[in-house]
N, C-alpha and C positions, 0 to 999 in steps of 0.2 A: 478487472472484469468489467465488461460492456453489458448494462443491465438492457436485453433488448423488447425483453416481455416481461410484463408483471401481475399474473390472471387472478384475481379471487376465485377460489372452488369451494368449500366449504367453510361452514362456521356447526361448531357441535359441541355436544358436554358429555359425549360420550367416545372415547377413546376406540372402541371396535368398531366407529366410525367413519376414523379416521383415512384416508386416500389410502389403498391397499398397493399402489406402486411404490415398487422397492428403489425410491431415491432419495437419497441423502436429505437430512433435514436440520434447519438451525432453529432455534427454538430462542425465541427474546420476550424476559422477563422481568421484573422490578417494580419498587412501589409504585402505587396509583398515580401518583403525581410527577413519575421520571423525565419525559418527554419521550416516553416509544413511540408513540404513532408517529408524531414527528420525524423521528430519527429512520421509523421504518420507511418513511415519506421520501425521505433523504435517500435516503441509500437508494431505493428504485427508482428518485425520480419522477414518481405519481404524486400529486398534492393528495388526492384523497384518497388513495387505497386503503390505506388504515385509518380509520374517523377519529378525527380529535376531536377535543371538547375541554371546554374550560372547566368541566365537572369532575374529577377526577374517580376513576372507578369506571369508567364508560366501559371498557372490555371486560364482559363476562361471561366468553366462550372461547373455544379453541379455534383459532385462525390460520386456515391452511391459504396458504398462495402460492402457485408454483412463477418458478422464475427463470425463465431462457428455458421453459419445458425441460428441463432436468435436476432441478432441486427444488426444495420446497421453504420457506420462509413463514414460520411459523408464531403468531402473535396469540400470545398468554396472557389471561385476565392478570393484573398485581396483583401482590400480595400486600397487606396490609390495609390502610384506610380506602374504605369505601363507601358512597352510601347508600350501603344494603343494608336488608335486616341481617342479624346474627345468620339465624337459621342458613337465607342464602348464600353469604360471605362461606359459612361453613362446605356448603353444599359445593362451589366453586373453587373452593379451595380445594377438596376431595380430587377433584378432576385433573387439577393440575399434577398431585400428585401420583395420581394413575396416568397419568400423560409423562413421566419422566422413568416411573419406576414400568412402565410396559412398551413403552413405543422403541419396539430394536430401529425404526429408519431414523430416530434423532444420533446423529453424529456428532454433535458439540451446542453448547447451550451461550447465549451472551446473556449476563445479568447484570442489568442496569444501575449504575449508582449516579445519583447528580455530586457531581463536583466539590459542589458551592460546599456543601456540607462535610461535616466532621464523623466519622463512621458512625454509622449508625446500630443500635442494636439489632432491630430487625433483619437489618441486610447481612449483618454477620453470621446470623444464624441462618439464615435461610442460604448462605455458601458454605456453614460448615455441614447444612444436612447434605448438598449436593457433594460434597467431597467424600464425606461416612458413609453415599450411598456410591459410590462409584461413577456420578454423571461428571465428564467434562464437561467443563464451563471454563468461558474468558468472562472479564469484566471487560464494560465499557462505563467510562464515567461519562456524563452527557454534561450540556450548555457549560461546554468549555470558555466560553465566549463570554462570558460574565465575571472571570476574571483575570486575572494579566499572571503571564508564566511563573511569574516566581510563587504565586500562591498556588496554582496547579499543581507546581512539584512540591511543594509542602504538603498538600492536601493528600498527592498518590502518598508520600513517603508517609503521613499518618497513618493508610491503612494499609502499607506494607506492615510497618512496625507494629501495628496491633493483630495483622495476619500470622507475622512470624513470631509475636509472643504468645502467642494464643496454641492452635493443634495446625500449623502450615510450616513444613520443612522450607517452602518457596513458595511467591508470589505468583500468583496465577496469570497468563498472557494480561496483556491490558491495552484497550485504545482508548485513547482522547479524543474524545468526538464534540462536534458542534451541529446543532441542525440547522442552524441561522447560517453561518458560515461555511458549512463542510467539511469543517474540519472533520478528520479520521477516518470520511468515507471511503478512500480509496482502500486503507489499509484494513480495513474490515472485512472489502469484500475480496483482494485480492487471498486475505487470509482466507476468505471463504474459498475460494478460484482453487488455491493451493490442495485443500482437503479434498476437494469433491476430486480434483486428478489424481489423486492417490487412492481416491474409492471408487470409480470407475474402473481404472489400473488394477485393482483387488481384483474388480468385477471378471475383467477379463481375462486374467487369470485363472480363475475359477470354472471359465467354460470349458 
C-alpha cells in the first residue's frame, strides 16, 4: 500500500464522537513508552502526525486520522505508566475501553510490544482481555533494531510459549517492526491493504 494522504480529524475522549463514516478502522495501542508515534510516523511517512515526546504518556485522547480518504488510523492513549494523576489515568483508560467494546468501524486492533523485552505482565493481560472480549488484534513488536535476529526470535518464541501456556490455542498474527529502519512497514500496511479489500468487497455486496 502507497500511503498517499495522511489527514488529522479529530482528537476526543468521547467515543459518540467519534467520525461517523462507516470506514474501516485500525486502532494501535500499548504501553506509554512503546514507540507508537514513531511507528505511526513510519508507516505514513509524516515525521510529525502523531507527536512524540521523550515524556512517556503524552497520548491522552483518541486519535482519528484518515488515510488515502478511506480508512481511518486510529492512535490510543497507553496503558500503563503515565504521568498523570490516578483519577485521570483512570478517566482515560475508561475511554479506551468504551472505544473497543463500542466502536462497530474498528476492524482489527495492533498492540504494541517492544522487543527488547521479556513479556511483560501488563501487556499479557491487557491481550488476554482483548481476546475474552472478542476484539481482533495482531501484535507488533517494535525497535527491532536494537537487537540482532537470533535474539528477536528468542524474544517472539518467549511469548509464543507463555501465550500458548497460558488461555491462547495459537499465536496471534505478529510483525517485526523497526521505526529507525523500517523494518515491518510494508507488511503492516499491506496486511492492512488486504482487509480494507475484503470490507469494501463486503460493502459492495451488500448494496
Amino acid at each position: 500500500m502507497k500511503i498517499k494522504t495522511a489527514d488529522f480529524v479529530i482528537s476526543n475522549s468521547d467515543v459518540a464522537k467519534c467520525p461517523k463514516e462507516l470506514l474501516p478502522e485500525y486502532a494501535f495501542i500499548g504501553r506509554s513508552n512503546v514507540g507508537k508515534s514513531s511507528l505511526i510516523n513510519t508507516l505514513t511517512e509524516k515525521k510529525r502526525l502523531a507527536k512524540t515526546s521523550g515524556r512517556p504518556g503524552k497520548t491522552q485522547l483518541i486519535n482519528h486520522f484518515k488515510i488515502n480518504g478511506n480508512w481511518f488510523l486510529v492512535d490510543l492513549p497507553g496503558y500503563g505508566y503515565a504521568r498523570v494523576s490516578k483519577k485521570d489515568k483512570k478517566t482515560f483508560q475508561k475511554y479506551i475501553t468504551d472505544y473497543f467494546e463500542q466502536r462497530q468501524q474498528l476492524v482489527c486492533s495492533f498492540v504494541l510490544v517492544d522487543i527488547r523485552h521479556e513479556p511483560q505482565k501488563i501487556d499479557m493481560e491487557f491481550m488476554q482481555w482483548m481476546g475474552e472480549s472478542g476484539i481482533p488484534f495482531c501484535i507488533i513488536f517494535t525497535k527491532a533494531d536494537k537487537l540482532k535476529p537470533k535474539a528477536i526470535e528468542t524474544h517472539v518464541k518467549a511469548y509464543e510459549q507463555k501465550m500458548l501456556a497460558d488461555i491462547w490455542e495459537e499465536m496471534p498474527q505478529y510483525f517485526i517492526t523497526s521505526s529507525s529502519n523500517r523494518t515491518g512497514r510494508e507488511g503492516v500496511l499491506n496486511f492492512i491493504d488486504n482487509i480494507n479489500l475484503d470490507y469494501f468487497d463486503q460493502q459492495k455486496k451488500q448494496l
